[in-house]
BAVEX-271773 format. One record per residue (C-alpha): x, y, z. Coordinates in steps of 0.5 Angstrom, whole numbers, padded with zeros to 4 digits, always signed. Last residue first. Layout:
N
XYZ/...
***
This chain:
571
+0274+0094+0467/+0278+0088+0468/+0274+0084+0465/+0273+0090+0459/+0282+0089+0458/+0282+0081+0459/+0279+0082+0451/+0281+0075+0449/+0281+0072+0456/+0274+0074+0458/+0271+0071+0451/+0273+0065+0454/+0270+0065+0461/+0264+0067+0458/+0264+0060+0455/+0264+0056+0462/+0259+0062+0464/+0254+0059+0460/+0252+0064+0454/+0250+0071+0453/+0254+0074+0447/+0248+0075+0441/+0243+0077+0446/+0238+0072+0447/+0231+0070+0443/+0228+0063+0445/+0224+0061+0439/+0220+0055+0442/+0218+0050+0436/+0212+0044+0437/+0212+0038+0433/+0207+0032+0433/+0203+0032+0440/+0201+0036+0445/+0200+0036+0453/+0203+0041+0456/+0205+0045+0450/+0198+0045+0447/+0197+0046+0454/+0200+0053+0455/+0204+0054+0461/+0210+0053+0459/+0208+0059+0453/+0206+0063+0458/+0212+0063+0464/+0217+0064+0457/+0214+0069+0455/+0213+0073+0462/+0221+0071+0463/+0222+0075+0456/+0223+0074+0448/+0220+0069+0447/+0217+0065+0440/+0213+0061+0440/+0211+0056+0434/+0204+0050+0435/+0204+0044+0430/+0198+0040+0429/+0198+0033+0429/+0192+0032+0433/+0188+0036+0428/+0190+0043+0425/+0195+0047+0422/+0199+0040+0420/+0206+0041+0418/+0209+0042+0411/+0216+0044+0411/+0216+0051+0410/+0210+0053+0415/+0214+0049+0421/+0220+0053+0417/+0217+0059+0418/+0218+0059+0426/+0226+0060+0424/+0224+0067+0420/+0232+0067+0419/+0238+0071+0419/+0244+0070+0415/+0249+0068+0420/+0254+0072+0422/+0261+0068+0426/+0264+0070+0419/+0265+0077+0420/+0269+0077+0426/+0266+0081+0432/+0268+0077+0438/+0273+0072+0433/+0275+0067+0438/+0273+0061+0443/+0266+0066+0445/+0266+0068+0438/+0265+0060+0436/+0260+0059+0442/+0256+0065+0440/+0256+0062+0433/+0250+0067+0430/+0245+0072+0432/+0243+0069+0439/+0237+0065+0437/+0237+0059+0441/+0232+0054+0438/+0227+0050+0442/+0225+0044+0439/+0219+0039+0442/+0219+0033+0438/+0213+0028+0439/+0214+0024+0432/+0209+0025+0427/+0213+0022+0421/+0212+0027+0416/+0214+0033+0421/+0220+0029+0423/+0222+0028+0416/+0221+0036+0415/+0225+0038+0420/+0230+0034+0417/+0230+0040+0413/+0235+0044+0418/+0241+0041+0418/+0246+0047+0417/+0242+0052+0419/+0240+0049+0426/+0246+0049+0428/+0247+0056+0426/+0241+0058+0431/+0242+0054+0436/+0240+0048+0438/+0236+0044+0444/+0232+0038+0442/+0226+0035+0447/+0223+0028+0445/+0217+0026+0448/+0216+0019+0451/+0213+0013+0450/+0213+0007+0456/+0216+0001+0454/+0211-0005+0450/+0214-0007+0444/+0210-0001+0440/+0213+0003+0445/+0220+0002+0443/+0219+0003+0436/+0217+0010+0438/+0222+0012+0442/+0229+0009+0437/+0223+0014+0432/+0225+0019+0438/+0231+0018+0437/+0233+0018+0430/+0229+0024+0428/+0232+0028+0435/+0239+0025+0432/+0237+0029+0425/+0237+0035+0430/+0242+0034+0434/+0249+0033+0429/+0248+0040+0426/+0254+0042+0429/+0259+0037+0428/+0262+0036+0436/+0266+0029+0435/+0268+0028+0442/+0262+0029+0447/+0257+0035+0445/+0250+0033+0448/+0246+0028+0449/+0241+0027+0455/+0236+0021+0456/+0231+0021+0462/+0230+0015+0467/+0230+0020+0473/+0228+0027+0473/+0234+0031+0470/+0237+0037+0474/+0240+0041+0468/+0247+0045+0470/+0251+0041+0464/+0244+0042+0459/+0247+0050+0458/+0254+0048+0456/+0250+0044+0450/+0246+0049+0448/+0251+0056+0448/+0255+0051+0443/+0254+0043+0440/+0246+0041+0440/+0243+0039+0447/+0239+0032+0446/+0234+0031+0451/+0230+0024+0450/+0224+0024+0456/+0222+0018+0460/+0220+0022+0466/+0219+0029+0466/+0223+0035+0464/+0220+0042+0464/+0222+0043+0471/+0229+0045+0468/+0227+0051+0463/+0227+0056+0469/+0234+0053+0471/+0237+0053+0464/+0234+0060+0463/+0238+0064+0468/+0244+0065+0467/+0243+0064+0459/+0238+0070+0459/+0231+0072+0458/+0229+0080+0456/+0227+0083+0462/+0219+0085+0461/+0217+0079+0468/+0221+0081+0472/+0224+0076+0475/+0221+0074+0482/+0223+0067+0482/+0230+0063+0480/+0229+0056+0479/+0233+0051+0484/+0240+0049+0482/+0243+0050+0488/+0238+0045+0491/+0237+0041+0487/+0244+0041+0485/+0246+0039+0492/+0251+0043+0496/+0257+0038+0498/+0259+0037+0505/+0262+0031+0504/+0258+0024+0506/+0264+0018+0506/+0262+0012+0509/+0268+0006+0509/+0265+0000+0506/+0267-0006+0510/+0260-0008+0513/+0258-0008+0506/+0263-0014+0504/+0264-0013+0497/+0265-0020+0494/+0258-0020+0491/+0259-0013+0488/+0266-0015+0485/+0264-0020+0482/+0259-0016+0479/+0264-0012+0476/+0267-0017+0472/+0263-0019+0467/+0260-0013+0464/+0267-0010+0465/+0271-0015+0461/+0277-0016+0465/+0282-0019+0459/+0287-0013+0462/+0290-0012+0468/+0294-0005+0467/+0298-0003+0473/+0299+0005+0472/+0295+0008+0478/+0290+0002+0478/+0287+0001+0471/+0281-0005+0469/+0281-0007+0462/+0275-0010+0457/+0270-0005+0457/+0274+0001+0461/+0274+0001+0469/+0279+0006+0472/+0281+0005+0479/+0284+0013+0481/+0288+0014+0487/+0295+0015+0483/+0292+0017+0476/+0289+0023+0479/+0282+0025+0477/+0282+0028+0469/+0277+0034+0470/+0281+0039+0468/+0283+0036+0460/+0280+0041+0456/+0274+0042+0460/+0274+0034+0460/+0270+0031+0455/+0272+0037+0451/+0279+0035+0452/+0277+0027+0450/+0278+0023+0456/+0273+0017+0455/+0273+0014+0462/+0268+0009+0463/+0267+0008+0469/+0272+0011+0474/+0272+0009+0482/+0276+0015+0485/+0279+0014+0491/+0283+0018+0496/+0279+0024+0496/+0281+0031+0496/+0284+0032+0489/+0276+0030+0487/+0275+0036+0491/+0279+0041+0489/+0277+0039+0481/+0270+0041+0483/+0270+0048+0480/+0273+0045+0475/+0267+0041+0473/+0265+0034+0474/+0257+0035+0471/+0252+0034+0479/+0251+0032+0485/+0250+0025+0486/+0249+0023+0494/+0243+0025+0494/+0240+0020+0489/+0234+0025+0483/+0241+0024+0478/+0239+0017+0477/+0245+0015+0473/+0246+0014+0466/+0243+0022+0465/+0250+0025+0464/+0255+0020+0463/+0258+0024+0456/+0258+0031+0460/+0262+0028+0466/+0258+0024+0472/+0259+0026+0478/+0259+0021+0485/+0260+0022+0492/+0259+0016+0497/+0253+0012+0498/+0256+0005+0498/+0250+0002+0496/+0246+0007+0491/+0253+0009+0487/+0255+0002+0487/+0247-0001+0484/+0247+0005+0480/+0254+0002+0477/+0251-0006+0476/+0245-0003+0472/+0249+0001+0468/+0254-0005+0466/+0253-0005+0459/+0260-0003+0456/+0257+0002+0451/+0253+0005+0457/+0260+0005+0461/+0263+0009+0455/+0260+0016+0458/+0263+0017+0465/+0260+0015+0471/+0266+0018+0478/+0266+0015+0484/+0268+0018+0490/+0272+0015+0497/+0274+0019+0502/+0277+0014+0507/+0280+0009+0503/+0282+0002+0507/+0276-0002+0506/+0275+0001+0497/+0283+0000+0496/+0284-0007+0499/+0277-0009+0495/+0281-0007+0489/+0288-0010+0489/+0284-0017+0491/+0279-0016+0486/+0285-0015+0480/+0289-0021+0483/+0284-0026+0483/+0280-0023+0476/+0287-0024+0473/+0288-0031+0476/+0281-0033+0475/+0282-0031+0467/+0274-0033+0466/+0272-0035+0459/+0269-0029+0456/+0260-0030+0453/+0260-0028+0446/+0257-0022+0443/+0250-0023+0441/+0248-0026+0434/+0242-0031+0435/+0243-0038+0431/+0236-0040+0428/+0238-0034+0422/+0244-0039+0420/+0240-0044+0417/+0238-0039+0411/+0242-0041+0407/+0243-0036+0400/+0239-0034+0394/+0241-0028+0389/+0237-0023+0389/+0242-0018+0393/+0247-0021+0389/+0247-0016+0382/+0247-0010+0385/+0254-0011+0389/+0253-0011+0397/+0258-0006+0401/+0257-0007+0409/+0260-0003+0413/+0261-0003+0421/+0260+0002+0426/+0262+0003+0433/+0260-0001+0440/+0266-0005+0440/+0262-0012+0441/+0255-0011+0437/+0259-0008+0432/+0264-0013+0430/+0257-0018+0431/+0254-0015+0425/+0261-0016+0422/+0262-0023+0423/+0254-0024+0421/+0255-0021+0415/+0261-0024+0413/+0258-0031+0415/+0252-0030+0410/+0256-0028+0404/+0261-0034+0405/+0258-0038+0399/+0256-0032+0395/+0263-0029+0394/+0264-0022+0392/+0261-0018+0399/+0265-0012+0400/+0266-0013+0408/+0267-0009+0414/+0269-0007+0421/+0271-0003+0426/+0269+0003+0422/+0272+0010+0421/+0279+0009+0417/+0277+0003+0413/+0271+0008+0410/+0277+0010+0405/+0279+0004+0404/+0273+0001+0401/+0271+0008+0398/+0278+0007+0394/+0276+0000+0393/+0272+0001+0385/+0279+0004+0381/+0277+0004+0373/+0279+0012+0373/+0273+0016+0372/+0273+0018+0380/+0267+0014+0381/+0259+0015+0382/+0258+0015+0374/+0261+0009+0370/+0268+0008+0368/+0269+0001+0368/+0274-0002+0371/+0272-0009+0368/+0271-0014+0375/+0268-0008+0378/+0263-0006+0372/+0262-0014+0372/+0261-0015+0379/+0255-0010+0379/+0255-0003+0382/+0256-0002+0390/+0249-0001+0395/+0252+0001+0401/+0249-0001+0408/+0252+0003+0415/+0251-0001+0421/+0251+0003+0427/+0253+0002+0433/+0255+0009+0437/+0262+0009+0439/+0263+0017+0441/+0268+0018+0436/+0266+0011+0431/+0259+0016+0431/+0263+0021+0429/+0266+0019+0424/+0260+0016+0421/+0257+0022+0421/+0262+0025+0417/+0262+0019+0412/+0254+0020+0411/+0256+0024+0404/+0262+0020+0403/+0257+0014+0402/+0251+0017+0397/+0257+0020+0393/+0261+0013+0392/+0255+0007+0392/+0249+0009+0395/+0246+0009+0402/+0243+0005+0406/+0243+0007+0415/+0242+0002+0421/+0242+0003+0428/+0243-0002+0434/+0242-0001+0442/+0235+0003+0441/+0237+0008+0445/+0244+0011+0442/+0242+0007+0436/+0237+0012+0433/+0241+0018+0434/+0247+0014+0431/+0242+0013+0425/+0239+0020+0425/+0246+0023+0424/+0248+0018+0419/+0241+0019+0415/+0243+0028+0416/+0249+0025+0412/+0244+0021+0407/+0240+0027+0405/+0233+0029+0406/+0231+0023+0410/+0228+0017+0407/+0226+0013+0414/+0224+0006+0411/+0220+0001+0416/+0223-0005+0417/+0219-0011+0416/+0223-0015+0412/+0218-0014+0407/+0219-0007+0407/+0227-0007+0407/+0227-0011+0401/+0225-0006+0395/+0231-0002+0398/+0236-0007+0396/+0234-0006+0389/+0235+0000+0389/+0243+0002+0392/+0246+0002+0387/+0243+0008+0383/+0241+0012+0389/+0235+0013+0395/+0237+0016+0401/+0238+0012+0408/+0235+0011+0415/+0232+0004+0417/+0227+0003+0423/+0225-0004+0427/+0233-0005+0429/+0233-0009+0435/+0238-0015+0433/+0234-0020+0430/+0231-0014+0426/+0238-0013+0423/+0239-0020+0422/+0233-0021+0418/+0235-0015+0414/+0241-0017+0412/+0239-0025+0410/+0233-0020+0405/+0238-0017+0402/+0242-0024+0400/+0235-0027+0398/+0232-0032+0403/+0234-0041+0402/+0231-0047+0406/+0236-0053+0405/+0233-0058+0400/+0235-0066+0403/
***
């Protein structure tokens, strides 16, 4: 019996569009060649960024909406220029498929010394290099298993929410494999249940939620990886009790309910301590998750839920997958049994609220900016808030229901943002034309994030995408002079016309597209450009100067520029 067949690339490719993948980042290169003359008439859109890190960036941008991103570079230069983001994307567990085209199996075979090598016969060392910051990954070499490699590593992806590499040689991307493997759908497998480990941990758990007395849930970031967001709200809604999130779980839950009050910051930290329970999902304790490890509850009164294991004080009780377990334990939970818990806490929509009667010729600052911005949100939209004055600034945000926000969690490579902005809203694009309900793309960043990363402004402008920036000039890197270096040299940056870059990189002046530029400087700027409806209702990309002084920033970060010079506090 003939078996139908399809070419390696094409394999891949089907299987990235079986898994929610419509568009793909990368850079043309030599190795990489024959791969790309696929990922069209796999019905994939190609996105050629400007450089392939900026492609890593855009693919985890990507993949933090749509579930999924993929990237192909070449072989040695092309890779290690994406590694960083690779590396970040390991850090915050974006699921990203990093394809590399390698030479043909006859240069490999005979160390030949060919350009995008070390000159030294020796092919692996990109191999063991990427070992370190991907869950999983192969260097196809035998056609027979091919398919099979593909597929154990995609789903490496799909189940640790981190990246994965796929190394194709030159010479195998035409050739001809089953393609029976397609009619069987990728997913990450359902767990057989641990009755006695479900029994023992449910028991321990229901007795500490019935006899606890001020009860709190805490939303952290890595409950979105383990795809339990749904049974989550469904607990913070039912038990009605105190709820944070931390920055990384910022905007998973709706932050309109009243009994969610906002970013877990030290000043929160006698209250928490306070309260007798503390339901924690999806713990990522990284210091800059944590304002330098502040914000960890108590272990001794916290019950910790991470994708797989569930933590009480310091009894572990493992193979309890959250996506299974937690709605067993919402079916278990008798709601007449439910201890209430409503503490006399402000509200953010009420502390948070507006300023009004600012005079109208002072010059914008970050004590009030972040709250008059705030109404510019609206359902549906994507907020990515760049490492630094940004990233602090979007904690006190208010945000409607249904928006994303993204901001510093882990890896913290400045510049991430704007390539991130490209992937999400193309993540947004390509989910409207399944049918989901479009939305804008909102990017804050500073101006030396904005130097590091800056032409995939150009991508964006090619594209069309609804992409509004709003660029924070304060002369420099304010967050790093705020950690050290107040008047030091290399926290300059050599100054730009940033609104010349729409100019620069080709945007429309005319048309539906056309992109519009603002600079503020004052409150009266700021009021007239929310007002102006090519801002309210425009498409393509519209750009925001927001002028500050060079040492205003978010109170977290003025606290530490007050540490280095505590002589000009105390005076």
């Amino acid at each position: 019996m003939e078996t139908n067949t399809t070419t390696l690339a094409d394999y891949l490719f089907t299987r990235l569009r079986q898994l929610g993948v419509d568009s793909i980042f990368g850079l043309p290169g030599d190795y990489n060649l024959n791969l790309l003359d696929y990922v069209e008439p796999a019905k994939l859109h190609w996105i050629g960024n400007c450089n392939e890190l900026n492609a890593g960036y855009a693919a985890d941008g990507y993949a933090r909406i749509k579930g999924l991103g993929a990237l192909v570079t070449t072989f040695g230069v092309g890779e290690l220029s994406a590694i960083n983001a690779i590396a970040g994307a390991y850090a915050e567990r974006a699921p990203v498929v990093h394809v590399v085209g390698t030479p043909v199996r006859d240069s490999q075979d005979s160390r030949a010394l060919i350009h995008h090598t070390f000159n030294d016969g020796e092919y692996q060392r990109f191999d063991r290099m990427y070992e370190h910051v991907t869950v999983a990954q192969t260097m196809i070499s035998d056609l027979r298993s091919a398919p099979a490699e593909i597929d154990r590593v995609l789903l490496q992806c799909l189940v640790h929410s981190r990246p994965v590499r796929i190394a194709i040689p030159d010479d195998m991307v035409a050739l001809r494999v089953p393609t029976r493997s397609l009619d069987t759908k990728i997913s990450i497998p359902l767990p057989a249940r641990q009755p006695k480990v479900e029994e023992e941990a449910l028991a321990v758990i229901l007795d500490r939620i019935y006899n606890a007395k001020r009860p709190m849930i805490l939303v952290d970031g890595e409950s979105r990886q383990s795809r339990t967001l749904d049974e989550v709200e469904h607990l913070v809604r039912s038990t009605e009790w105190p709820t944070f999130t931390t920055g990384f779980g910022k905007s998973l839950i709706d932050e309109s309910l009243p009994n969610v009050y906002g970013v877990f910051t030290p000043a929160h930290k006698p209250f928490v301590e306070s309260c007798d329970l503390v339901l924690h999902f999806g713990p990522h304790h990284s210091n800059t998750n944590t304002y330098i490890f502040q914000t960890i509850p108590p272990a001794a009164t916290t019950v910790a839920f991470t994708a797989t294991t569930v933590q009480i004080d310091k009894q572990i009780f493992r193979d309890l997958p959250a996506k299974l377990f937690l709605p067993q334990l919402i079916a278990q939970l008798d709601s007449a049994k439910i201890p209430p818990h409503k503490p006399d806490l402000p509200h953010p929509t009420t502390t948070f609220a507006a300023p009004s009667g600012l005079p109208a010729t002072e010059k914008v600052n970050n004590a009030s900016f972040w709250k008059k911005l705030n109404p510019f949100f609206r359902e549906g939209d994507i907020i990515l808030a760049e490492t630094g004055t940004a990233g602090y600034g979007a904690n006190e945000f208010v945000l409607p229901p249904r928006t994303r926000l993204f901001k510093p969690v882990t890896w913290l490579s400045i510049g991430y943002m704007l390539p991130a902005a490209l992937g999400a809203s193309l993540a947004q694009r390509d989910r409207a034309s399944h049918g989901a309900k479009p939305g804008r793309t909102v990017l804050l960043i500073g101006d030396g994030s904005f130097q590091l990363t800056a032409q995939e402004l150009a991508t964006i402008i090619h594209h069309k995408l609804d992409v509004v920036v709003f660029l924070i000039n304060n002369a420099g890197y304010t967050i790093e002079r705020c950690i050290h270096g107040h008047d030091a040299r290399y926290n300059d940056i050599t100054p730009w016309r940033y609104l010349k870059a729409l100019e620069l990189f080709g945007a429309p002046t005319e048309g539906e597209y056309a992109a519009h530029a603002w600079t503020v400087r004052t409150w009266a700027d700021l009021e007239g450009m929310l007002a102006d409806e090519r801002m309210a209702k425009g498409k393509g990309v519209r750009m925001v100067e927001v002028c500050m002084e060079m040492l205003d920033a978010p109170r977290v970060l003025l606290n530490l520029l007050e540490k280095q010079f505590p002589e000009k506090n105390e005076a």
